[in-house]
Backbone bond lengths (Angstrom), bond angles and torsions (degrees), N, CA, C in turn:
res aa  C-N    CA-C-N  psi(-1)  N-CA   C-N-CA  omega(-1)  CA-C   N-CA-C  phi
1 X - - - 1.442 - - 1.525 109.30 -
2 X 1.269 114.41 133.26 1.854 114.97 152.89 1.041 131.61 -83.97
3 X 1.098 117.51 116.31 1.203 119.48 -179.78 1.837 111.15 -118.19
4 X 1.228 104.29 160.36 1.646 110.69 -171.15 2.018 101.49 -113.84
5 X 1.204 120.61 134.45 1.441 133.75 162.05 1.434 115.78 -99.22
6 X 1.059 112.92 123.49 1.252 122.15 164.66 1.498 139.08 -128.70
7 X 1.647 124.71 81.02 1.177 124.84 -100.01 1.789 82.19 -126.36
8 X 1.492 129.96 170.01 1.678 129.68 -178.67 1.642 97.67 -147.98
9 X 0.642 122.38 94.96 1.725 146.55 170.47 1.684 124.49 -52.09
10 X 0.940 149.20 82.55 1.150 115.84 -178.20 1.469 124.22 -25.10
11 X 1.345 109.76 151.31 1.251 119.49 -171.69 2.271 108.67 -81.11
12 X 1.309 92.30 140.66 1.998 63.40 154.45 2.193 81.95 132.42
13 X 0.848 127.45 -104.93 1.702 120.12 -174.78 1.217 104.81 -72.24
14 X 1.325 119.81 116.55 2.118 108.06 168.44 1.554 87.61 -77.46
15 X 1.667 155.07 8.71 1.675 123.36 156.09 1.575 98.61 -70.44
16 X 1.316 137.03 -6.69 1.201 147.62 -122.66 1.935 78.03 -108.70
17 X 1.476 101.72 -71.04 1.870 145.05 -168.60 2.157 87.81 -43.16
18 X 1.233 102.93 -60.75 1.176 110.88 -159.51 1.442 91.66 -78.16
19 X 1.122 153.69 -69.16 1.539 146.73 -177.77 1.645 111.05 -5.02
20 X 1.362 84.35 -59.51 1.573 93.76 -155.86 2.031 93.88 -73.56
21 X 1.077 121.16 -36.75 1.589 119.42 -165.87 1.808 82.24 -74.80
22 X 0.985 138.57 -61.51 1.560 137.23 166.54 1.745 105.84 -27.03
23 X 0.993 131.05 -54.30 1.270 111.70 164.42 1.307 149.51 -82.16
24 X 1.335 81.47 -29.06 1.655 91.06 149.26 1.492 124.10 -57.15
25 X 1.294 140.11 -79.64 0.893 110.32 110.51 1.724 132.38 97.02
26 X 1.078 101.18 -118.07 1.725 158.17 -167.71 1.421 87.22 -81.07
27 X 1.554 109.52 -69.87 1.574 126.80 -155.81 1.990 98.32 -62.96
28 X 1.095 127.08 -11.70 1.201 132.69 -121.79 1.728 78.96 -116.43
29 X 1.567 102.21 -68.88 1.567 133.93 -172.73 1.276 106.00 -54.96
30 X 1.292 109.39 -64.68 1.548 113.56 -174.76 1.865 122.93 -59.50
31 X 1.685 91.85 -26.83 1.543 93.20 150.46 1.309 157.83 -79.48
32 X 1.523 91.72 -10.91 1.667 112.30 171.01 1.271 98.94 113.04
33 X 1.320 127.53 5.61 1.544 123.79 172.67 1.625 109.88 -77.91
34 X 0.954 109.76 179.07 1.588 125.28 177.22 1.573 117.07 -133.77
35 X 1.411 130.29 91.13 1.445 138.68 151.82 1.774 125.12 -6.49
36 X 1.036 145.21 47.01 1.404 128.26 -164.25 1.413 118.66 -80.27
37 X 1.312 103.12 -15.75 1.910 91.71 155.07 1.391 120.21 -177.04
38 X 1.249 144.19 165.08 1.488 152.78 176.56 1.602 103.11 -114.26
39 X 1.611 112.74 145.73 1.299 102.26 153.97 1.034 106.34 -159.65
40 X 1.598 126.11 136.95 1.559 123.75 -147.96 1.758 78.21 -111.51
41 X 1.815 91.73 142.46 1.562 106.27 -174.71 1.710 94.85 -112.90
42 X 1.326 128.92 3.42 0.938 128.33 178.63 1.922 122.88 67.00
43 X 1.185 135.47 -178.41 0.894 118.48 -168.35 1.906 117.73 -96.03
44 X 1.416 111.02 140.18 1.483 108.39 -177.92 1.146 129.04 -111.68
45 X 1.483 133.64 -127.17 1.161 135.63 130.43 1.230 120.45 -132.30
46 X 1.647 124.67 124.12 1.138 126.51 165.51 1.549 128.49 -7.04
47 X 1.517 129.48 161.80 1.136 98.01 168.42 1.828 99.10 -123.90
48 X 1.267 117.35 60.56 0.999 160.50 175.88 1.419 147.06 142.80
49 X 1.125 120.14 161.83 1.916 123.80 -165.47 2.064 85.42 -64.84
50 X 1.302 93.95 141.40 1.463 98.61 -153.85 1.824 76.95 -144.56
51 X 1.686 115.08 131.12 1.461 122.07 -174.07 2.023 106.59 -134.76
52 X 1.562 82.85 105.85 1.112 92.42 -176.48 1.664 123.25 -135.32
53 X 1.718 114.79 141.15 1.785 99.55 -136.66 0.928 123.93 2.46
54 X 1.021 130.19 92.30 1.575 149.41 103.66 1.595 100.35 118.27
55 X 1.447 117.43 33.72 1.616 110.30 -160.32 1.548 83.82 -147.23
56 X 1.489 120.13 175.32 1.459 118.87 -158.25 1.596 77.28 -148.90
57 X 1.704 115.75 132.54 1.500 129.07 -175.29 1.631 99.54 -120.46
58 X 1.071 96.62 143.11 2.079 104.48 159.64 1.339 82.73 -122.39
59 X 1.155 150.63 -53.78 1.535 151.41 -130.98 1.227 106.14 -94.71
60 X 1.143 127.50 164.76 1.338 129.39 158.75 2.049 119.12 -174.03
61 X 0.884 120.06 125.29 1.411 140.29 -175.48 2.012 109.76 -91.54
62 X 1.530 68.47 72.53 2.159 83.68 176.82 1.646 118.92 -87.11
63 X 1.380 82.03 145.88 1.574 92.70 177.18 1.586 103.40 -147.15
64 X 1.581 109.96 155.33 1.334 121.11 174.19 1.425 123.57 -116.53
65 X 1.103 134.76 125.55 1.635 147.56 -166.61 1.223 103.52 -119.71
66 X 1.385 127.12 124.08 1.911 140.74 175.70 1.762 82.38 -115.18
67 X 1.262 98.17 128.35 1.407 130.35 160.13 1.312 156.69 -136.39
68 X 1.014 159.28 142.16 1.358 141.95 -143.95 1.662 98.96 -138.90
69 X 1.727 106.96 114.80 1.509 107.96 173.97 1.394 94.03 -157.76
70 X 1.986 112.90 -174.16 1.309 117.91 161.41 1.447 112.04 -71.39
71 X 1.194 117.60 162.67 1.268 126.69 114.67 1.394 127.93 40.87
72 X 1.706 92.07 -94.15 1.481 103.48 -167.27 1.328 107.53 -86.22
73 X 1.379 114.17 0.52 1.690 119.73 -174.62 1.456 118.53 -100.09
74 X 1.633 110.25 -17.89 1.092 127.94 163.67 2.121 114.84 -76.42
75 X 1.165 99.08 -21.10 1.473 118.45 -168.78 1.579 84.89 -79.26
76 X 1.196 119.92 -69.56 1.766 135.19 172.69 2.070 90.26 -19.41
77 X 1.134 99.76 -96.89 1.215 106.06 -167.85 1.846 140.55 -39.63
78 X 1.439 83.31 -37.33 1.933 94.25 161.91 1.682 101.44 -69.95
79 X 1.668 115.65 -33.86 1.636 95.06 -162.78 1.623 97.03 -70.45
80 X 1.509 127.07 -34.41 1.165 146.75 -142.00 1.749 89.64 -70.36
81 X 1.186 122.86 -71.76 1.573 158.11 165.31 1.689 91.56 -28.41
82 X 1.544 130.97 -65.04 1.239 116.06 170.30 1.151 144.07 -45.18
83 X 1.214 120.29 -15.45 1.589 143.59 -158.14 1.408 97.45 -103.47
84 X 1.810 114.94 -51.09 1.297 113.42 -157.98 1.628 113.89 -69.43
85 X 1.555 119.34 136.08 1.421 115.20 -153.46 2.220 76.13 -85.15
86 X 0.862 105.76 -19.64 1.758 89.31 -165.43 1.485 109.03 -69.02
87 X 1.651 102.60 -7.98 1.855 88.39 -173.65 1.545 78.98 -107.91
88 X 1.862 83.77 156.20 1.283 107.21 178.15 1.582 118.51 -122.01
89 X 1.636 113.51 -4.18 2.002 111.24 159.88 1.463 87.45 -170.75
90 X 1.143 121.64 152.92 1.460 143.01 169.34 1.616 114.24 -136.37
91 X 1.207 112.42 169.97 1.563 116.46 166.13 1.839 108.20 175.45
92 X 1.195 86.34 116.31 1.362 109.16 -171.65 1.976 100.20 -99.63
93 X 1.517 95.87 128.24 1.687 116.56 -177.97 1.567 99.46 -127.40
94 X 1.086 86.73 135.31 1.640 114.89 159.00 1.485 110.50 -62.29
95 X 1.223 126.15 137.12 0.989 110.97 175.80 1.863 114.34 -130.66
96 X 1.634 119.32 150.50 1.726 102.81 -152.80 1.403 114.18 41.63
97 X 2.058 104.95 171.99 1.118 127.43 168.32 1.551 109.46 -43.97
98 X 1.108 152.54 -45.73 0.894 139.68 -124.62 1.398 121.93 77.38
99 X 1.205 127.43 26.06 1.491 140.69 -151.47 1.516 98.71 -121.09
100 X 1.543 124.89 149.78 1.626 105.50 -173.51 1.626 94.58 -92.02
101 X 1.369 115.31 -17.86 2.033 106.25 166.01 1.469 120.63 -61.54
102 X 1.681 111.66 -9.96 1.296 87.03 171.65 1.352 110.82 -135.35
103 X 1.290 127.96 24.82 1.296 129.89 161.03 1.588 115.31 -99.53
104 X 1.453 120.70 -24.67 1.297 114.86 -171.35 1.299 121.12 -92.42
105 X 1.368 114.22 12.40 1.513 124.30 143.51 1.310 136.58 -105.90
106 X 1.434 98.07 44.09 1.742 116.98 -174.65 1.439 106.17 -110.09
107 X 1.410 127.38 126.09 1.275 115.03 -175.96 1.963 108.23 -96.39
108 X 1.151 127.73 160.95 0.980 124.76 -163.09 1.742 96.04 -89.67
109 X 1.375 129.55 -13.17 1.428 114.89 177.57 1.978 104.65 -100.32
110 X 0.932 130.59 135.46 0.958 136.19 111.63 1.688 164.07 -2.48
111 X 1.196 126.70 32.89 1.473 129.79 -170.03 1.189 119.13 -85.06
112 X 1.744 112.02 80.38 1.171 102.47 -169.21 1.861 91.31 -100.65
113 X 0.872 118.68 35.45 1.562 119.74 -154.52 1.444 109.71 -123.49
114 X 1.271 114.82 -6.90 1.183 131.06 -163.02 1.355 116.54 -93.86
């Protein structure tokens, strides 16, 4: 399945930014998934005061990851992503049927910026 990440970081070290896309990642590879792309959206502002352990965000340092795994490896990674106090919102989509006509014309970058 493909699925798309779209992940909001606290703001503040990019070694900080990259950790977490590194484990993600990692988590991805080591499961038999395949990575097809990263794209750092740099940092924004929320589109609200957003309170997460125990700290209160307007900011946030988003990025989006298209990936290809099961299931249960995608399950791995949202629980993984919940825990971590450095992220501050995620949301992981399915992306197409699940059909190989409509995933294999998905590119792994993103330009919604353009």
């Amino acid at each position: 399945m493909l699925y798309e990440l779209l992940g909001a970081v606290r703001p503040g070290s990019l070694m900080e930014i990259k950790e977490v896309i590194k484990t993600v990642g990692m988590q991805v590879l080591t499961n038999g998934g395949i990575v097809r792309g990263i794209n750092n959206w740099d940092t924004t502002f929320l589109p609200k005061k957003t309170r997460k352990h125990q700290a209160t965000h307007t900011q946030g340092h988003y990025f989006l990851m298209r990936f290809d795994c099961d299931p249960a490896t995608q399950k791995i990674v949202r629980d993984t992503l919940g825990v971590d106090p450095r992220m501050i919102k995620f949301s992981v989509v399915k992306m197409g049927k699940g059909k190989l006509e409509d995933i294999s014309r998905v590119k792994g970058d993103a330009d919604w910026f353009q």
